[in-house]
Structure formats: structure tokens, C-alpha cells
N, C-alpha and C positions, 0 to 999 in steps of 0.2 A: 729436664731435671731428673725426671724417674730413671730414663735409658742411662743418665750419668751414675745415680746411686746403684745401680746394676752391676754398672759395669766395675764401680766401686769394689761390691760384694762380690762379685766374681772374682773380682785381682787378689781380694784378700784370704779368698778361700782356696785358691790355687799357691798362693804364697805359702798357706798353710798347711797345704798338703806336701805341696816340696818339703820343707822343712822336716815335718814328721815323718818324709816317706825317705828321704835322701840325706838330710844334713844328719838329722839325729842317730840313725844305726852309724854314722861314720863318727859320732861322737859317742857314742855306745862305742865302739870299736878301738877309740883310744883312751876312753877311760878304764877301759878291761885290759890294756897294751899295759896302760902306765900301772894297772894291780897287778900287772903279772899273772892274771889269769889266762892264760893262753890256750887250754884247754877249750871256753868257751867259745876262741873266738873260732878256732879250730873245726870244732865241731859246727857249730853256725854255719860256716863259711859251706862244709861238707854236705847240713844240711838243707840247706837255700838251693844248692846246683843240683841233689837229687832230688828236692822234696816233691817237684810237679810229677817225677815218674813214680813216685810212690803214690802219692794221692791219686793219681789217675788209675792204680790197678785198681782201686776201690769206687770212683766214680765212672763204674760200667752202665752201658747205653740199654739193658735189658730192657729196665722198666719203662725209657723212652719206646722203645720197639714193640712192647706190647700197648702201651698208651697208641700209638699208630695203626696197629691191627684192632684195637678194639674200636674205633673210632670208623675204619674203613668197613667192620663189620656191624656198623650201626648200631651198636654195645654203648650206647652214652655215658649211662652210670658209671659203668667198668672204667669208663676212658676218663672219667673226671675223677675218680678213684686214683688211677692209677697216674694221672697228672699229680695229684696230691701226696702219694707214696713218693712219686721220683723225686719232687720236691723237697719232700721232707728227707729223704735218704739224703739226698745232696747237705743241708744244712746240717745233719746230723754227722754227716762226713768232716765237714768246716770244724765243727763245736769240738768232735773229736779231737783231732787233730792238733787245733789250737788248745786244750788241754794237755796233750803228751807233750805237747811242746813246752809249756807253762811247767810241767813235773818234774822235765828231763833237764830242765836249762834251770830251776830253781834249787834243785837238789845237787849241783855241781855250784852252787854257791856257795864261799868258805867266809863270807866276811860281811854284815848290814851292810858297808861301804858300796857294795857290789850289787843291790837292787835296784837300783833305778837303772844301770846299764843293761841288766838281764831282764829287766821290764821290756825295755827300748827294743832289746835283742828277738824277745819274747811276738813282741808284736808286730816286727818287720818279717822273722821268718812262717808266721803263722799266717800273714795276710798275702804277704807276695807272691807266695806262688801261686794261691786263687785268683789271683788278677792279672799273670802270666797267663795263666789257663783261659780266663776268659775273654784276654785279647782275640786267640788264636781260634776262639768259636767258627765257626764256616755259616753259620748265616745270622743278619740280624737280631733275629728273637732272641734266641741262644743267648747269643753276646750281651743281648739286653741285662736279662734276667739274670744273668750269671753277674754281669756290672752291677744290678742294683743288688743282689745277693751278697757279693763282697762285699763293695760299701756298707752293707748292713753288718757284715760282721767284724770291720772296723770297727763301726762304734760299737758294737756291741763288747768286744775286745779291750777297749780302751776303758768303758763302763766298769767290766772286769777288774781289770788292772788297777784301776784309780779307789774302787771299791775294798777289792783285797789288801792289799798295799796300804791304803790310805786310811781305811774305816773301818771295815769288820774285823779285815783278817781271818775270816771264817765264810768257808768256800763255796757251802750252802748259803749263805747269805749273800753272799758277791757275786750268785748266779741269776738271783733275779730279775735283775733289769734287763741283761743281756739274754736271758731266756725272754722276758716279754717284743723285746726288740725282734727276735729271731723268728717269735711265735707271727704277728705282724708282718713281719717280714715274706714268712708260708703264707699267708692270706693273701697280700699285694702278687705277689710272682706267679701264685696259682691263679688268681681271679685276674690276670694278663692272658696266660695259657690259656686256659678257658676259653677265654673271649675271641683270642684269634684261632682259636680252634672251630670255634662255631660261627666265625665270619669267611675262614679258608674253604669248609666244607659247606660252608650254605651255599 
């Protein structure tokens, strides 16, 4: 009975995910067709196929490489410091990111009719290429961390959105929950790192 309601919530969260990852930008895509916003979809489309090589000149490997040497020079502090910076440089890279995107695609909107599609737009091109990039991880951990990173700023994103959109409308207030998400988020990711850092070297 349990492995059945499992498997239950599983099917339904994968269902759920397709949907918002696959159906919805394709119904985003023709409700901006039939406004005649072309411009959007234009731009989207332009920024989805560069946006991993953009993001990735900013998600440079320094700080992992000094977290490594500090570690190999028996520098602990330094090394759980600097696991923490990388960390948080990453997320702050995300949050970025998926605001330029939120500014650039909101302010090319000519009509209220047109926010729920630039919502939709909003959130597939802010999310997707962090989860292209952390397919392509080359080991394990990486991939881990980078997977539960994204997923975190999914919702965090969505919190966002649903928040701005729906309730405040006021962008310091709409950052909240998705700032506490992310903040959480730096705590889970780091205290993983940590750990297998101090079980690799012990």
C-alpha cells in the first residue's frame, strides 16, 4: 500500500513537472503567436540557445580550485569558507540572472493580456539552462548539488512569480520567500560539501 502511494506521488509529480517544463512554455509560445508579440518569442527562443554560454562565463571554477588547494594544504577554515563563497556565488549567479530575465521579458510587454505568457516565458528561460548545465556535470557530487540547487530555484522562482503577479506586486516583498528558499538552500548544498569533503580526505 505505501510503495503504491509512492509510486502514486511520484507519477504525479513527474506529470507535473512535464507540464510546467514542456507543455506550458509551448502554450506560452502560442498565446504570444496569436498577440502578435513576436518580438518575445524571438528574443526567448535567441535567449534559451545562448543563455548556458553566457551564464557559464560567470560560473568560473576559481573558487572551487582554491576550496581544493586549501583543503590539500590542511587550511580547514579556509576550505569551508570558501565552499560557502562558491556556493553562494553560484546561487547569486541563479537569483541574478533569473531577475534580468524577469526585467527584460516584463518590460517588452505591451498589453496585461500578455503576463501570464511572459510569466511562463520567464520561468522556463531562467530555469532551463541551469539544468542543461547541471546535467553535463562530470562527476556525481557536482551534478548533485547543482540538481538540488536548481530545483531550489524553481520554486523559488515560481514563489516569485505567483507572489509578484498575484499579491504584492511589489518586488521587495515578493523576494522574500524565495530569498529564505535559497538562503536554505546555501545551508543544505554546503553542509553536503562539507561532509563529503571531510569523509574524501579522512
Amino acid at each position: 500500500m505505501l510503495e503504491t502511494s509512492k509510486s502514486l506521488i511520484l507519477s504525479i509529480m513527474q506529470t507535473l513537472v512535464i507540464f510546467i517544463e514542456t507543455i506550458l512554455p509551448i502554450i506560452a509560445i502560442i498565446w504570444l503567436a496569436l498577440l502578435g508579440n513576436w518580438d518575445i518569442i524571438i528574443t526567448g527562443t535567441l535567449t534559451l540557445v545562448f543563455a548556458p554560454f553566457l551564464i557559464g562565463i560567470f560560473l568560473s571554477p576559481v573558487l572551487a580550485t582554491l576550496t581544493f588547494f586549501m583543503k590539500i594544504l590542511n587550511l580547514e577554515i579556509l576550505t569551508y569558507i570558501f565552499i560557502l563563497l562558491g556556493n553562494l556565488y553560484t546561487l547569486i549567479v541563479m537569483a541574478g540572472w533569473g531577475l534580468y530575465v524577469l526585467n527584460m521579458f516584463t518590460k517588452m510587454s505591451s498589453h496585461p493580456s500578455e503576463f501570464v505568457p511572459i510569466c511562463i516565458v520567464c520561468f522556463t528561460l531562467s530555469t532551463a539552462p541551469f539544468m542543461f548545465m547541471a546535467l553535463k556535470e562530470d562527476n556525481i557530487l557536482s551534478e548533485n548539488i547543482a540538481i538540488i540547487s536548481v530545483f531550489a530555484f524553481k520554486i523559488a522562482y515560481l514563489f516569485l512569480l505567483i507572489d509578484l503577479f498575484g499579491f504584492s506586486m511589489n518586488i521587495k516583498n515578493a523576494l522574500i520567500i524565495p530569498s529564505c528558499i535559497m538562503m536554505l538552500t546555501l545551508i543544505i548544498i554546503t553542509t553536503i560539501k562539507v561532509k563529503f569533503i571531510r569523509e574524501y580526505f579522512s
